[in-house]
N, C-alpha and C positions, 0 to 999 in steps of 0.2 A: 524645766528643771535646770541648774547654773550648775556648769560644769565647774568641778573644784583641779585646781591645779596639781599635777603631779610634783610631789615632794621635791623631787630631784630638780625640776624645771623651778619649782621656787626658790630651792638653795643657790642654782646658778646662776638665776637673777637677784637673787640679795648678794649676793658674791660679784655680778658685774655692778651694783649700785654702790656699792662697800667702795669698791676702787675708785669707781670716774669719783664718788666723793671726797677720798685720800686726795685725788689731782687736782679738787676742784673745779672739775668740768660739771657741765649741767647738762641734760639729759637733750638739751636743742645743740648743742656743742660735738657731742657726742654722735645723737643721729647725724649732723651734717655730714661728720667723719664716714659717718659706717652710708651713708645716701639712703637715711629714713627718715621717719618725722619725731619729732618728738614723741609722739601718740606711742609709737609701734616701740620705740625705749622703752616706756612705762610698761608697756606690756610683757616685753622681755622680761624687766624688773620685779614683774609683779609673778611671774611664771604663768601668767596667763596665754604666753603666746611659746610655744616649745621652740630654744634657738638652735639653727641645723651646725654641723660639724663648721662648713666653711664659713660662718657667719659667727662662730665662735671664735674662729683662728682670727678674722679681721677683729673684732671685738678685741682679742688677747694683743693682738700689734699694736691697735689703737690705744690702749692701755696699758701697755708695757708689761704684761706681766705674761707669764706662760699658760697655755689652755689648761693644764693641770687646776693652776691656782681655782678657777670657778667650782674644782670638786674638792676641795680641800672641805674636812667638815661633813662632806658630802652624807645624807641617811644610806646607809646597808641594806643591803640585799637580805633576807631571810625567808624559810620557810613558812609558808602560813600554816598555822597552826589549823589542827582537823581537817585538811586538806590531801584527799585520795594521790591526786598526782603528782604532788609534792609543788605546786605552784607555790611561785616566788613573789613577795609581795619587800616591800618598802617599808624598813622599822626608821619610825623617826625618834629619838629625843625629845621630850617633849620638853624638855628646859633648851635645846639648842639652834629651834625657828626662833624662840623670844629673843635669846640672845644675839641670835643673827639679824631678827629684826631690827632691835636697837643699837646695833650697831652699823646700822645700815644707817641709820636718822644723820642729821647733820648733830642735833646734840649730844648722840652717842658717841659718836665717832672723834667730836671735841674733848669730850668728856676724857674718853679713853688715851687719846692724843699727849693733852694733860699731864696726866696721871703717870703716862708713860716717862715722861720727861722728871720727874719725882726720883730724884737715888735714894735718898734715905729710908732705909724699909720702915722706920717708928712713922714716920710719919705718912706712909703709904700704909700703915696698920692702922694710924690713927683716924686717917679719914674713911677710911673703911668701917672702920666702929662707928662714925658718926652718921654715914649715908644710914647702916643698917640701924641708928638707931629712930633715925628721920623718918625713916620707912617703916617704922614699927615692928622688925624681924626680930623676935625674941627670943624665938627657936636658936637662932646663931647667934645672937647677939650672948645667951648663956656660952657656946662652944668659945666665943671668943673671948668670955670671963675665965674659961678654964685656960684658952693659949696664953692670957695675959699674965695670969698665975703664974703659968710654967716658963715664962719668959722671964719673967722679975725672980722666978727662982734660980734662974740660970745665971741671972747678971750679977 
């Protein structure tokens, strides 16, 4: 049976791949830094391998960012539900691994880069209507018939 990775160990490793990708380090660059292989990154990355407290703190130096940053996001702690002792189980979002996934990619990460650098908000409204309408989301593409409305009513 394949052991499935704890939420949390996955968030923290899509959170250390999110950054070295921001730096454009590569995951052999990175291991050199921290004295591992590449292999044992990926696995970090993947939350396949749980990363301890001090292997976090070197990870955060070697990255520049504070240990906080890899919880940022992070899934919640909660009661599980029908549970006598009140055990505490992992609520994840289930729209917030996808998005953490893709934005962990190198073309999400471009993507969003992009986009960011965009001031105009019409035209940050505009290519958003057009991704969604590429994508075929019809559900939102209607919500964003009615903002368009109320925008052109406004103006």
């Amino acid at each position: 049976m394949k052991k499935v990775p704890n939420p949390i160990d996955r968030h923290v490793g899509s959170r250390v791949r999110m950054r070295r990708v921001i730096l454009g380090m590569s995951q052999e660059k990175l291991g050199e830094a921290l004295g591992l292989t590449f292999q044992q990154v990926q696995k970090y990355e993947k939350g396949a391998n749980r990363i301890g407290a001090s292997r976090l703190q070197q990870i955060s130096r070697t990255l520049d960012v504070p240990p906080a940053f890899f919880f940022e996001g992070a899934p919640s702690f909660e009661t599980v539900p029908g549970s006598e002792n009140g055990h505490i189980g992992v609520a994840e979002d289930s729209g917030s691994s996808y998005v953490a996934d893709f934005l962990s990619t190198a073309e999400g990460l471009h993507l969003n880069m992009a986009f960011a650098r965009i001031h105009d908000p019409k035209v940050r409204k505009r290519i958003i209507d057009l991704v969604t309408a590429l994508a075929g989301d019809e559900a939102h593409g209607e919500a964003n018939g009615r903002d368009r409305a109320d925008e052109e009513a406004s103006d």
